[in-house]
gemmi code that builds the backbone of each chain (N, CA, C; Angstrom):
import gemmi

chains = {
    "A": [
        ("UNK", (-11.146, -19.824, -28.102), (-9.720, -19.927, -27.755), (-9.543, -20.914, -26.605)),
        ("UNK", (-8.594, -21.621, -26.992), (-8.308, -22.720, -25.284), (-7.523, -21.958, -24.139)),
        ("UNK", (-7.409, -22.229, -23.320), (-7.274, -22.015, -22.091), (-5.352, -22.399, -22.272)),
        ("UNK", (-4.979, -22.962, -23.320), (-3.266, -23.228, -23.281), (-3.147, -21.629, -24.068)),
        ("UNK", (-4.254, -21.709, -25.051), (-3.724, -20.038, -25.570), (-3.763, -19.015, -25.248)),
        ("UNK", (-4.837, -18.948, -24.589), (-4.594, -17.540, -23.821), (-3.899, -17.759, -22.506)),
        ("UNK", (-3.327, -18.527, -22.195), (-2.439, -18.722, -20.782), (-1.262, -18.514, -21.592)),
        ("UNK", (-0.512, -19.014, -22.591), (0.919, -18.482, -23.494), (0.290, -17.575, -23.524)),
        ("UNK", (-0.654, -16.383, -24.384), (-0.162, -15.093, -24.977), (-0.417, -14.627, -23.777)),
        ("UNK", (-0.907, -15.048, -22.438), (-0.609, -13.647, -21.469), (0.514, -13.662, -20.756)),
        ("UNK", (1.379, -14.691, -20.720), (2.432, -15.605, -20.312), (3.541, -14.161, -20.597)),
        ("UNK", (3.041, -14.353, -22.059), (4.129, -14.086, -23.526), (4.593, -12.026, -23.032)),
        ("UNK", (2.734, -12.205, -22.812), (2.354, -10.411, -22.955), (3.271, -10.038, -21.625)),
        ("UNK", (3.178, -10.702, -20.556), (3.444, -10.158, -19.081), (4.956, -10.122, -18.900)),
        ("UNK", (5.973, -11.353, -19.548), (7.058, -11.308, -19.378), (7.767, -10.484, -20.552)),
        ("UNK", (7.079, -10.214, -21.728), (7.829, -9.142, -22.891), (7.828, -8.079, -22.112)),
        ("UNK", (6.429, -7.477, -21.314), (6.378, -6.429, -20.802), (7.415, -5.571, -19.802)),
        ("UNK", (7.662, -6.873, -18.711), (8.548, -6.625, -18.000), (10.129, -6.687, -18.261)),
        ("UNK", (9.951, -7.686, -19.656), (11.659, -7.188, -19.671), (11.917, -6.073, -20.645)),
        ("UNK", (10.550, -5.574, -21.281), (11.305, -4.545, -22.315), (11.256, -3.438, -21.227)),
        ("UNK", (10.338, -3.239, -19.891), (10.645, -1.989, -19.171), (11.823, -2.330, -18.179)),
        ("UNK", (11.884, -3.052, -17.945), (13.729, -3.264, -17.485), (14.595, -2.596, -18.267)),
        ("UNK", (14.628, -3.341, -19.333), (15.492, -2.915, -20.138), (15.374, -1.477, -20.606)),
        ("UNK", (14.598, -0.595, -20.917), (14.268, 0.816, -20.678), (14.848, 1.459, -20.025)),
        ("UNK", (14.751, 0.950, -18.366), (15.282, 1.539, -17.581), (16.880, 1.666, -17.621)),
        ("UNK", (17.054, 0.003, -17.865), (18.562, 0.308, -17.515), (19.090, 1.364, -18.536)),
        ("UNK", (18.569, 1.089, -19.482), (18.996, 1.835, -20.722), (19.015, 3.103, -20.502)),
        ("UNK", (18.213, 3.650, -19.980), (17.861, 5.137, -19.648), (18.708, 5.362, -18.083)),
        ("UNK", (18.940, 4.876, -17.060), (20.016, 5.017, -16.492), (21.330, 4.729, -16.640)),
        ("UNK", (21.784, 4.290, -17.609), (22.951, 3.967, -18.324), (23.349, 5.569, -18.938)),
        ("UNK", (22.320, 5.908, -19.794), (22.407, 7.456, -20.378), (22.549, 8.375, -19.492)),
        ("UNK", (21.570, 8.526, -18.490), (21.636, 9.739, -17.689), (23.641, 9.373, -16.803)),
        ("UNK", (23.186, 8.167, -16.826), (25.303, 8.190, -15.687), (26.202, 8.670, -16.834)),
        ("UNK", (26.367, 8.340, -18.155), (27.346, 8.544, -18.956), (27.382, 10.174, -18.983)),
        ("UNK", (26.009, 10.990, -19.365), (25.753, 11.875, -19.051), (26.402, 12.824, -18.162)),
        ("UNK", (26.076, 12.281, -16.431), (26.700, 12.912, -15.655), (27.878, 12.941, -15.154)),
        ("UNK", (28.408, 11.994, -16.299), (30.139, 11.301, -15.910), (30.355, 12.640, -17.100)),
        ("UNK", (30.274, 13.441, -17.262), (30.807, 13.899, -18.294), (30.436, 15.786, -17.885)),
        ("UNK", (29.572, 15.369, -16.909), (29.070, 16.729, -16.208), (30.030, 16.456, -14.873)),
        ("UNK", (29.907, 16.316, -14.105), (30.640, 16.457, -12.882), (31.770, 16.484, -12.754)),
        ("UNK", (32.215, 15.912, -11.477), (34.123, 15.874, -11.846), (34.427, 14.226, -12.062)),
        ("UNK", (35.170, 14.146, -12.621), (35.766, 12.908, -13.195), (35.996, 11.730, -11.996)),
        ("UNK", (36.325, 12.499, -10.340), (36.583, 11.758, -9.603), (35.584, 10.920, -9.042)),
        ("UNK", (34.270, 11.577, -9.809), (32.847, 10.737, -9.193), (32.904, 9.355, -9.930)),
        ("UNK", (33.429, 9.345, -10.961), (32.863, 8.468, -11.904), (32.770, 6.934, -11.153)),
        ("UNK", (33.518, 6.404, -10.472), (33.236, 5.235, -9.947), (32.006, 5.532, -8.343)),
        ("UNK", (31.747, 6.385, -8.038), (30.065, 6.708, -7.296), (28.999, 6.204, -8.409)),
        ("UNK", (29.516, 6.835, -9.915), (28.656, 7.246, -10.623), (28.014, 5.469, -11.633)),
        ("UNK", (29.099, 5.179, -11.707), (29.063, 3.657, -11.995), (28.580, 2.739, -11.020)),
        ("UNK", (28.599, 3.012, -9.440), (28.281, 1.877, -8.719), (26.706, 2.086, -8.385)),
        ("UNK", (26.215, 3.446, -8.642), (24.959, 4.034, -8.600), (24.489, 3.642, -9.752)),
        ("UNK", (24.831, 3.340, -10.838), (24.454, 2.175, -12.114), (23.866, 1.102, -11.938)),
        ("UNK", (24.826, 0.415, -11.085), (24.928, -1.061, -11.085), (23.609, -0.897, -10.182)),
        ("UNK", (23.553, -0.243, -9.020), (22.778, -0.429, -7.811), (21.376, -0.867, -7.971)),
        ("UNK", (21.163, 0.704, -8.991), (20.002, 0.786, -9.945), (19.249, -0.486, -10.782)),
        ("UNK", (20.015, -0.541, -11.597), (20.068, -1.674, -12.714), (19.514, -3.034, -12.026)),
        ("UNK", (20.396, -3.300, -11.092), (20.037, -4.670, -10.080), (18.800, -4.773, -10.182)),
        ("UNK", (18.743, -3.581, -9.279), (16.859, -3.501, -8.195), (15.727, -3.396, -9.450)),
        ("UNK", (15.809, -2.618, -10.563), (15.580, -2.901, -11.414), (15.322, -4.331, -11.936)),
        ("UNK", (16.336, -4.674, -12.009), (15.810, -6.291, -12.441), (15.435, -7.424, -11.433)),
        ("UNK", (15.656, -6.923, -9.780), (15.211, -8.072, -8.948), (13.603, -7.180, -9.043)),
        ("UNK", (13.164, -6.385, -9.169), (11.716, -5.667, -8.823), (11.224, -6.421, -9.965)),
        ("UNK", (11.554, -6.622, -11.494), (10.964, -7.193, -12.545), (10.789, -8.640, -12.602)),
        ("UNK", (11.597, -9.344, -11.619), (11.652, -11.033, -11.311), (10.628, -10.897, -10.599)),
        ("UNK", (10.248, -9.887, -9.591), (9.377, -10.435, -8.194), (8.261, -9.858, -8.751)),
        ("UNK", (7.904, -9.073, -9.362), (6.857, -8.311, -9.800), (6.195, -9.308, -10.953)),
        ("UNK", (6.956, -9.610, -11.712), (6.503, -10.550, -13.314), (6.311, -12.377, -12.273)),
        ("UNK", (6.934, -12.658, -11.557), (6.649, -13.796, -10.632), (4.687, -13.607, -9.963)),
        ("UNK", (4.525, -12.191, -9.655), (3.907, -12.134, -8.885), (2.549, -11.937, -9.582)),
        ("UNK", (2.580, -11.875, -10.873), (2.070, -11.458, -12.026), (1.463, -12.773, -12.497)),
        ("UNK", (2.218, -13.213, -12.632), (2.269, -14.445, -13.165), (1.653, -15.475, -12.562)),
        ("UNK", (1.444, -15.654, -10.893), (0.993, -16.174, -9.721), (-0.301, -15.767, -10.174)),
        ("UNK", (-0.672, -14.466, -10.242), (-1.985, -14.019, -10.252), (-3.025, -14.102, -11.157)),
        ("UNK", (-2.638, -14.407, -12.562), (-3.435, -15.009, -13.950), (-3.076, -16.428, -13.718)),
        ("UNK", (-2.417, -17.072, -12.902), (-2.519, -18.448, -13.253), (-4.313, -18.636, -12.172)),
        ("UNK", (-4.191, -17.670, -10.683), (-5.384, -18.100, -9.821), (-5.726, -17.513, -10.301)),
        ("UNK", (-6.698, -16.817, -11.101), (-7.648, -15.249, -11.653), (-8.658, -16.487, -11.007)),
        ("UNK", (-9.652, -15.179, -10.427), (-11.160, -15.712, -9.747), (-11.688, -14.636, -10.859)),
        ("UNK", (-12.745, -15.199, -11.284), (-13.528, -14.481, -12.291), (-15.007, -14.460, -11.326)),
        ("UNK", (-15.860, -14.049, -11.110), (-17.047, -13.584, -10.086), (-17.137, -15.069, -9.098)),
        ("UNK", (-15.854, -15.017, -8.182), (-15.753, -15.654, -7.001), (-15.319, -17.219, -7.456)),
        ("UNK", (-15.298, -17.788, -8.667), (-14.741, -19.009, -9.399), (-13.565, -18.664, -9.742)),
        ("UNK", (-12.919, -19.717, -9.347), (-11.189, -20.240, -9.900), (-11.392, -20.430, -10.753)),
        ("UNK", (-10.409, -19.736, -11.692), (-9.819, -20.272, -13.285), (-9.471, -21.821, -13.245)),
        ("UNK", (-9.226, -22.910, -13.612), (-8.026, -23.572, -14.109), (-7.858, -24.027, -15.095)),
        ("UNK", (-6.753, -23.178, -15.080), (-6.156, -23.008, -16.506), (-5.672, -24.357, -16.652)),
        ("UNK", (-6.330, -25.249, -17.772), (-5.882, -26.291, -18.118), (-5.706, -26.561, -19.772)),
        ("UNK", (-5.246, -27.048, -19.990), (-4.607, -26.792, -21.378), (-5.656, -28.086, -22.240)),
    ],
    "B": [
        ("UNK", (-13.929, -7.276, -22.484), (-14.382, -7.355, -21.171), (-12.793, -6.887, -20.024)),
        ("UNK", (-12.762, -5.793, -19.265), (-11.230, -5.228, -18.721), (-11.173, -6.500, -17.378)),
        ("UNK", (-10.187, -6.973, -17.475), (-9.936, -8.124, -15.902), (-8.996, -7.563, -15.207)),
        ("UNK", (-8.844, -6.313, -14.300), (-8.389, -6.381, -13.660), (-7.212, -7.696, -12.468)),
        ("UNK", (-5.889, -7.671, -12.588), (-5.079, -8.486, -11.705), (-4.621, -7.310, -10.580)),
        ("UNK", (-3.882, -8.135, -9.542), (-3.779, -7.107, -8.130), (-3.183, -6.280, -8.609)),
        ("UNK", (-1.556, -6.617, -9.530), (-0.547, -5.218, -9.989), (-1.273, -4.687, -10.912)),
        ("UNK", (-0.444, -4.426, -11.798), (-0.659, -3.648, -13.163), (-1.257, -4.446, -14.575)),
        ("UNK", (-1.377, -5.728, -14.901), (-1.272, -6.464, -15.833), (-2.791, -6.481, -15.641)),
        ("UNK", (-3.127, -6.060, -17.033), (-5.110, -6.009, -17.349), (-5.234, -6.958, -18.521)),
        ("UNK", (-6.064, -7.564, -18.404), (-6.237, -8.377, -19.571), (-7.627, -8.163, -20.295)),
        ("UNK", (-7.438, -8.250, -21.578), (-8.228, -7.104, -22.353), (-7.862, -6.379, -22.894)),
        ("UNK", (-7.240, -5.395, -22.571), (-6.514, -4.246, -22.740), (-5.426, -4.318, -24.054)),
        ("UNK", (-4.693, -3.150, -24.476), (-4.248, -3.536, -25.538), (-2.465, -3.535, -24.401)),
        ("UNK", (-1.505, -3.895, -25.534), (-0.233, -4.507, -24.841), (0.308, -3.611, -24.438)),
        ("UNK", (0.167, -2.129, -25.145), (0.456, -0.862, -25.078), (0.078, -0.087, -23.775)),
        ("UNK", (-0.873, -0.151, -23.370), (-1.536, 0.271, -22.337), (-1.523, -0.294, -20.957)),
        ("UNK", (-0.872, -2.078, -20.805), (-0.409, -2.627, -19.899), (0.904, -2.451, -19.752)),
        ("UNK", (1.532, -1.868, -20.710), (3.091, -1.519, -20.672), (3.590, -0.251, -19.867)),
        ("UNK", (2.173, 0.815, -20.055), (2.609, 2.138, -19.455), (2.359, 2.339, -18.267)),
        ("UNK", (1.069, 1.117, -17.877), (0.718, 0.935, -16.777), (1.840, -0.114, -15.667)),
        ("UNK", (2.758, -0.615, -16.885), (3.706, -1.484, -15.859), (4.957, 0.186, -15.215)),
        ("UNK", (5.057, 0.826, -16.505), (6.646, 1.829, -16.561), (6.436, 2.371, -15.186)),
        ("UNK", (5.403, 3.221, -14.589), (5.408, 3.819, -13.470), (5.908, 3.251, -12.124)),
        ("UNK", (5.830, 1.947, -12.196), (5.871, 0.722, -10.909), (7.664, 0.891, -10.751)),
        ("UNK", (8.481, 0.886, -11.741), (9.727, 0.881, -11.923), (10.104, 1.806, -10.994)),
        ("UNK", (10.121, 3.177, -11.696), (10.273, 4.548, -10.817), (10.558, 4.764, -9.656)),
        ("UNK", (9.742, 3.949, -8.793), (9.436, 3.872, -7.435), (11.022, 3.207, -6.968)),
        ("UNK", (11.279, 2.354, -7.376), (12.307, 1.267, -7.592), (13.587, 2.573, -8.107)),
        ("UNK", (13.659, 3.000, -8.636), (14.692, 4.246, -9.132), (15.048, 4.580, -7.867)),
        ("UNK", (13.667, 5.657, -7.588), (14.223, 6.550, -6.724), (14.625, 6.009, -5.360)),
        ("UNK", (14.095, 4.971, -5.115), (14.173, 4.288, -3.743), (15.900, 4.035, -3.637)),
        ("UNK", (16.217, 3.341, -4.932), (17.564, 2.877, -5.322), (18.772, 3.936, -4.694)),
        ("UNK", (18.462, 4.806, -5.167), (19.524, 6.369, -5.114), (19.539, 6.582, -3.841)),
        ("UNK", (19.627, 6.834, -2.879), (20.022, 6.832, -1.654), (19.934, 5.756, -1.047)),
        ("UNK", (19.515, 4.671, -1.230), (20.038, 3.303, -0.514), (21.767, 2.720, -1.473)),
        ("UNK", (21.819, 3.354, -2.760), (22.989, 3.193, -3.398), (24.037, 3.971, -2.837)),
        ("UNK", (24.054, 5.119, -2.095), (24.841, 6.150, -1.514), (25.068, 5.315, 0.153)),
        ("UNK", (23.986, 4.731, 0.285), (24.377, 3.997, 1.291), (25.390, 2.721, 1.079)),
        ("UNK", (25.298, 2.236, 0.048), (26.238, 0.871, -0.085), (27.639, 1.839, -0.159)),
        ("UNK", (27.845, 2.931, -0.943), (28.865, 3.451, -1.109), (29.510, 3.908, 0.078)),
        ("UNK", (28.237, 4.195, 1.158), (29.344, 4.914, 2.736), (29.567, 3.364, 2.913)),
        ("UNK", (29.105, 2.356, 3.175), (29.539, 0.815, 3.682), (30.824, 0.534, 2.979)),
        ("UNK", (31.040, 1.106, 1.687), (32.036, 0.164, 1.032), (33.238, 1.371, 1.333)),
        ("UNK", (33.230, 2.660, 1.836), (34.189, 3.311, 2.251), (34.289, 2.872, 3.625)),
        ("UNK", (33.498, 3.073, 4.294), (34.092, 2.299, 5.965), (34.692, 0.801, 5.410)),
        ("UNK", (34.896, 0.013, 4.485), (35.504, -1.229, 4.873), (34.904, -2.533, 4.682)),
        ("UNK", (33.637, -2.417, 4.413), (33.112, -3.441, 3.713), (33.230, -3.780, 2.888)),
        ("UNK", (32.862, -5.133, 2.128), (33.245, -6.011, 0.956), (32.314, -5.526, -0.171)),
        ("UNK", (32.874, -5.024, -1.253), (32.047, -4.489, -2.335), (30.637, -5.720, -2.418)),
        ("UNK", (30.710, -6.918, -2.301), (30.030, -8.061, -3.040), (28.839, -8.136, -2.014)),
        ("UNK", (29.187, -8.495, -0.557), (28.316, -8.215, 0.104), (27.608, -6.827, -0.046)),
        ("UNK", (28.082, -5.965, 0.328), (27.241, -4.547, 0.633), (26.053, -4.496, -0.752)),
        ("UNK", (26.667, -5.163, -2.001), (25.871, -5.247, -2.947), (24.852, -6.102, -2.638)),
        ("UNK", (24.905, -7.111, -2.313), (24.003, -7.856, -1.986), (22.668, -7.741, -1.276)),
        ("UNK", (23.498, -6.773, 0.035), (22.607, -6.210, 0.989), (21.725, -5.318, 0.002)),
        ("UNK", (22.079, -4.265, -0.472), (21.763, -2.994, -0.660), (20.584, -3.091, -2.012)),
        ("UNK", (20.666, -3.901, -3.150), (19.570, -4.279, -3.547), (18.546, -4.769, -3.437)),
        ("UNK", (18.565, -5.607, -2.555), (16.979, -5.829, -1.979), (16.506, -5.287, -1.085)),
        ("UNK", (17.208, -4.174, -0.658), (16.727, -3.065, 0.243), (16.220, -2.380, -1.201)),
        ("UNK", (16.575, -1.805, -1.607), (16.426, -0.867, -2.102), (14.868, -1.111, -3.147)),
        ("UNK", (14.704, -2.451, -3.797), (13.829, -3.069, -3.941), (12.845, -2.671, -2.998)),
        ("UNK", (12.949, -3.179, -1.800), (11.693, -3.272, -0.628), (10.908, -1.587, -0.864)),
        ("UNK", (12.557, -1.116, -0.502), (12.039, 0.430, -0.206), (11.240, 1.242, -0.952)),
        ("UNK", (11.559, 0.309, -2.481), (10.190, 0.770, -3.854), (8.884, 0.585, -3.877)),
        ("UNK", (9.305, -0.475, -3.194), (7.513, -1.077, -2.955), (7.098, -0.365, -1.446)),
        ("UNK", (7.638, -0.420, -0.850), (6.723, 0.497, -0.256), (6.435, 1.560, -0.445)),
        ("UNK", (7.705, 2.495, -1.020), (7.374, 3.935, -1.723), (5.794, 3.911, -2.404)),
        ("UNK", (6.154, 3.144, -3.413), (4.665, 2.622, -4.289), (3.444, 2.178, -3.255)),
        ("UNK", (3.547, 1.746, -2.606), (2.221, 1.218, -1.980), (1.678, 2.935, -0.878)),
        ("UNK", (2.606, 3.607, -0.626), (2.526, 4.355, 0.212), (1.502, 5.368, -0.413)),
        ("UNK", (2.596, 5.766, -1.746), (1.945, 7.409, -2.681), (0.619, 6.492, -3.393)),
        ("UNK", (0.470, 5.475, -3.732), (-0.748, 4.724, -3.990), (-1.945, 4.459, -3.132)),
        ("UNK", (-1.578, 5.015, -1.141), (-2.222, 5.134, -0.728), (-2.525, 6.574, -0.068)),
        ("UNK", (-1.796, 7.055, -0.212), (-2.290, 8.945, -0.552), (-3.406, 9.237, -1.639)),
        ("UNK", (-3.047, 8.410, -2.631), (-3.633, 9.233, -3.529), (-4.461, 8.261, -4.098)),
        ("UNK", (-5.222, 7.487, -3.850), (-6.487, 6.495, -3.490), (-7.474, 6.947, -2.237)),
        ("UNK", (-7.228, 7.347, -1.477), (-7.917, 7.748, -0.025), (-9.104, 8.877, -1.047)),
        ("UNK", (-10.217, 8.293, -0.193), (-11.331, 8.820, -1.103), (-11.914, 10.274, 0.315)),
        ("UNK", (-11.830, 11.674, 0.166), (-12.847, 12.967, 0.131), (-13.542, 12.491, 1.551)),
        ("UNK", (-12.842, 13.247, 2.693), (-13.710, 12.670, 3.848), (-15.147, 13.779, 3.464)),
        ("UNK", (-15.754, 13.224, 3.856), (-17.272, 13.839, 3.840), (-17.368, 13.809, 5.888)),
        ("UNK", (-19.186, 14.940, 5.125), (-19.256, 15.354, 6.501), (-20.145, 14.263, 7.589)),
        ("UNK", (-20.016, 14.222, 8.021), (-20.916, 13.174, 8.702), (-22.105, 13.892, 9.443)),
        ("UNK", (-22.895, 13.132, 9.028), (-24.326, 13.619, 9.795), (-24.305, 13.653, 11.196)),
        ("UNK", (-25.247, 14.339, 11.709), (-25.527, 14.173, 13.205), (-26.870, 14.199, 13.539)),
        ("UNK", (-27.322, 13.753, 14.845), (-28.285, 14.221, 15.372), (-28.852, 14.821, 16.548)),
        ("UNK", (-27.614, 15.623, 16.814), (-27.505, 16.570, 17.786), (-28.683, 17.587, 17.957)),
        ("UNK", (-29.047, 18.285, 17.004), (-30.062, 18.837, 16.962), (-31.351, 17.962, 17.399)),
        ("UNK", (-31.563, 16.648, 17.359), (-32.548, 16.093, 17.283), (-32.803, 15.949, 18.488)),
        ("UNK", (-31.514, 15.658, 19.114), (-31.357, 15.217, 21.014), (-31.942, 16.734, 21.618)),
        ("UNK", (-30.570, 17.635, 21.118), (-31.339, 18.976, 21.661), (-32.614, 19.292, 21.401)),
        ("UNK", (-33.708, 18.845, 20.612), (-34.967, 19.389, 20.696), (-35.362, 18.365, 21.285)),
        ("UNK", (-35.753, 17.070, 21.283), (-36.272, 16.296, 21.947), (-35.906, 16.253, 23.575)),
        ("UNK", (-34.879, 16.999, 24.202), (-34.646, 17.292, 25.286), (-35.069, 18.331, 25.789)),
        ("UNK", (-34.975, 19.122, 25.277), (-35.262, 20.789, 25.749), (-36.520, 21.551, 24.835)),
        ("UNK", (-36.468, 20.853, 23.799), (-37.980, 21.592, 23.150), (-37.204, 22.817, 22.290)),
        ("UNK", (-37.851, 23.435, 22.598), (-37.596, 25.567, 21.855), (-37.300, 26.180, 22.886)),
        ("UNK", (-36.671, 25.526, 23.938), (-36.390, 26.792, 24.994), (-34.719, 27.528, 24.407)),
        ("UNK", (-34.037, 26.180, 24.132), (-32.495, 27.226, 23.265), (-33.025, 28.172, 22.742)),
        ("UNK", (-33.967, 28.014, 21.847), (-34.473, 29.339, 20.739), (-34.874, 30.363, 21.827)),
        ("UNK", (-35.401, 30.215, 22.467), (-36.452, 31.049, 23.259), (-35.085, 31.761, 23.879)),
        ("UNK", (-34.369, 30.778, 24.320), (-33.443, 31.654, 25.568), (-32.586, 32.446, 24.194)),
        ("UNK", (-32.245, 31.955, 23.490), (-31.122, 32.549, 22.633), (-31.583, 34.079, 21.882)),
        ("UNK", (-33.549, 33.764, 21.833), (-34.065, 34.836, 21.366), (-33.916, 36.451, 22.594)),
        ("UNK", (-34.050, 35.542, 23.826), (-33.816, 36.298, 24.903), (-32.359, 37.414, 25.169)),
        ("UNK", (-31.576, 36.351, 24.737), (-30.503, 36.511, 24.436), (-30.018, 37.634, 23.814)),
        ("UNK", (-30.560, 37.415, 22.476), (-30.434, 38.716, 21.572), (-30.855, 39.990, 21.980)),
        ("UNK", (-32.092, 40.377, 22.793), (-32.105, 41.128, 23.745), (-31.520, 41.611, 25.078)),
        ("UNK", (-30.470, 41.057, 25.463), (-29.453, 41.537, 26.127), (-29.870, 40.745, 27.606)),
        ("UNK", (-30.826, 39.850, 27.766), (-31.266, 39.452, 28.711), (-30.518, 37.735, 29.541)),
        ("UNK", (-30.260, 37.361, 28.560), (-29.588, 36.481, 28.685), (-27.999, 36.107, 28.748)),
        ("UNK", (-27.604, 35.051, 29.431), (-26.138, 35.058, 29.191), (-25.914, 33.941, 27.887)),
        ("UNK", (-26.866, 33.881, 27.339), (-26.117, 32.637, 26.170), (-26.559, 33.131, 24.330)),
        ("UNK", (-26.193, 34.970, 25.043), (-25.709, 35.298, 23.611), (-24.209, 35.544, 22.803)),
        ("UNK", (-23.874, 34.589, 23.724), (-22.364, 34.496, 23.368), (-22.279, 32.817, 22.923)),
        ("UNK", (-23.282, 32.205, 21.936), (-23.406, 31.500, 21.470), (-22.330, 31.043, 20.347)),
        ("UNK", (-21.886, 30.055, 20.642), (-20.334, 29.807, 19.320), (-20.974, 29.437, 18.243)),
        ("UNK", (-20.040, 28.823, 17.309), (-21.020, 28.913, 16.060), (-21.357, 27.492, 15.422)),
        ("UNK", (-20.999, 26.443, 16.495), (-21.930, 25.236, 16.969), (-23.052, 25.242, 17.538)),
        ("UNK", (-23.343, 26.261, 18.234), (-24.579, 26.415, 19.386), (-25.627, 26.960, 18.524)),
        ("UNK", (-25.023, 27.680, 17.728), (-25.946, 28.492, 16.204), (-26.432, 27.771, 15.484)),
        ("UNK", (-25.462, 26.731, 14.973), (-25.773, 25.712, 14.314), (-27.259, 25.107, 14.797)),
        ("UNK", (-26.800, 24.187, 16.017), (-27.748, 23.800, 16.656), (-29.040, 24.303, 16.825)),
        ("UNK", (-29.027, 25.220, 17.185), (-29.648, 26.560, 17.799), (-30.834, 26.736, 16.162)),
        ("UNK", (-30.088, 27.161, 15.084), (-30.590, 27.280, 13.893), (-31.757, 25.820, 13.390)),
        ("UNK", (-31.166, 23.896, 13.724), (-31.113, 23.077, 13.082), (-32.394, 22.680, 13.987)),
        ("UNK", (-32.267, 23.053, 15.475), (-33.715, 23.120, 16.356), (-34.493, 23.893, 15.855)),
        ("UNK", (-34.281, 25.026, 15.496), (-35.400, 25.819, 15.079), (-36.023, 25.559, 13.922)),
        ("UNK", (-35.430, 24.603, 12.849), (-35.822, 24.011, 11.599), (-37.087, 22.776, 11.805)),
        ("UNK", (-36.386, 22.219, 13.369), (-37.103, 21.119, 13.163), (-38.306, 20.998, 14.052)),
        ("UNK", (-38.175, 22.357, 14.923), (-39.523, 23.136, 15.661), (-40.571, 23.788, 15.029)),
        ("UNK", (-39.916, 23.761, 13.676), (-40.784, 24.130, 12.709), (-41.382, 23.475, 11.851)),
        ("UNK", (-40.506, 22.917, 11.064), (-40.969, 21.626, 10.451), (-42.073, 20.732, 11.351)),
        ("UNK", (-41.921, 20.053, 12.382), (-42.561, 19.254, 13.075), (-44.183, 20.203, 13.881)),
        ("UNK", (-43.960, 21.746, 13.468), (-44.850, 22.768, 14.024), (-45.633, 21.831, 15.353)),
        ("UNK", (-44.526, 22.433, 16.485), (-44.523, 22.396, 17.744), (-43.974, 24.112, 18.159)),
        ("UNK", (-43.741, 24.895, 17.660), (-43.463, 25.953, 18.036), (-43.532, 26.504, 19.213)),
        ("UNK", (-44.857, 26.668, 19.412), (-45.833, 27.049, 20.692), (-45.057, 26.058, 21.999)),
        ("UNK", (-44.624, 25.264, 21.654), (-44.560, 24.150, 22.832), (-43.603, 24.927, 23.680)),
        ("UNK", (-44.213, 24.728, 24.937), (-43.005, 25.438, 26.113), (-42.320, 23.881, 26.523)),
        ("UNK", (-40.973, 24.615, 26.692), (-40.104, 23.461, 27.360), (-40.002, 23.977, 28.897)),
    ],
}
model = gemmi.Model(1)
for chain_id, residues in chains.items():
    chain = gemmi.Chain(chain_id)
    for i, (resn, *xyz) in enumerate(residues, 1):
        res = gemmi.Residue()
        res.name, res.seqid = resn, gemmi.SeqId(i, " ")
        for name, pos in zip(("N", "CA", "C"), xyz):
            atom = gemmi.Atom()
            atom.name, atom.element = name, gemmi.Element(name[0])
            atom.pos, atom.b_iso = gemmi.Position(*pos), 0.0
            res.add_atom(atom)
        chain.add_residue(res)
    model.add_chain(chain)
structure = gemmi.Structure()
structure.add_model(model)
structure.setup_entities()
């Protein structure tokens, strides 16, 4: 395998990863608020929505800095004290 | 062959197994979120600008994940203190010989004041007498 292919499929693997668990999340805090918009009193609902958004964000700035940081780290991989470079 | 990277992302591994190993990292990021979000909400009732306080309040809340995560990751990584050796016993016999024993034997007979030995001095007391033996110096007066 060259060094362009396995640099795309881990490229491929690391950023599917992180946006399908983003997207999970939001998804799954999206449910639990609709949820509790429907349990509590009605007057929460804009707490309950901005505790959405809040979520959701950090969520996706943690998946930029995390998949960035990810990404930083297979490009330098030291394999027993040698630099990769990844050259195509 | 498993390649470990600093986060979560293993290469080797199947896609499945770097995925479940990413889901937990999130969490941290959840819960951190929920009361730094209650905080944008007291800011935006005192009078602050919805856009800012947003601004602020997510990359706090971010930070506050990662450290959450780095924190309970270092609870629960910390490896089983063990006991540490000594050689207290070794000083005490090479200093004094078998007289602890001797006096402590004294002791036990009501003759002495150092039968009120704690249960370090026993220790000791016991770990000299192992090695007064072992080394059979017994006889030796200190």
């Amino acid at each position: 395998m060259q060094w362009r292919d396995f640099f795309e499929l881990e490229m491929l693997a690391l950023v599917s990863r992180h946006v399908t668990t983003t997207l999970a999340y939001i998804a799954a805090i999206w449910v639990l608020g609709e949820a509790a918009k429907f349990i509590v009193d009605p007057i929460l609902a804009p707490v309950i929505n901005w505790a959405e958004t809040v979520i959701g964000a950090a969520c996706i700035l943690r998946g930029v800095i995390i998949m960035l940081w990810e990404l930083y780290d297979v490009t330098h991989k030291k394999i027993s004290g040698h630099r990769i470079v990844l050259a195509g | 062959m498993m390649l470990r990277t600093k986060k979560s992302a293993v290469i080797g591994s199947s896609w499945l197994d770097s995925w479940l190993a990413t889901f937990p990292g999130y969490l941290f990021t959840v819960v951190a979120a929920i009361p730094v979000a209650a905080l944008g909400w007291a800011l935006i009732a005192k009078g602050f600008d919805r856009e800012n306080v947003f601004i602020f309040v997510v990359p706090l809340a971010v930070l506050l994940g990662f450290c959450l995560e780095a924190s309970v990751k270092a609870i629960f990584n910390q490896k089983p203190r063990k006991f540490q050796r000594t050689y207290a016993s070794h000083v005490q016999y090479a200093y004094l010989g078998t007289a602890p024993i001797k006096s402590f034997q004294v002791g036990l007979l009501g003759e002495s004041a150092n039968h009120n030995a704690g249960p370090v001095e026993l220790a000791l007391l016991g770990k000299t007498a192992t090695l007064a033996m072992t080394t059979n110096t017994f006889s030796r007066t200190a």
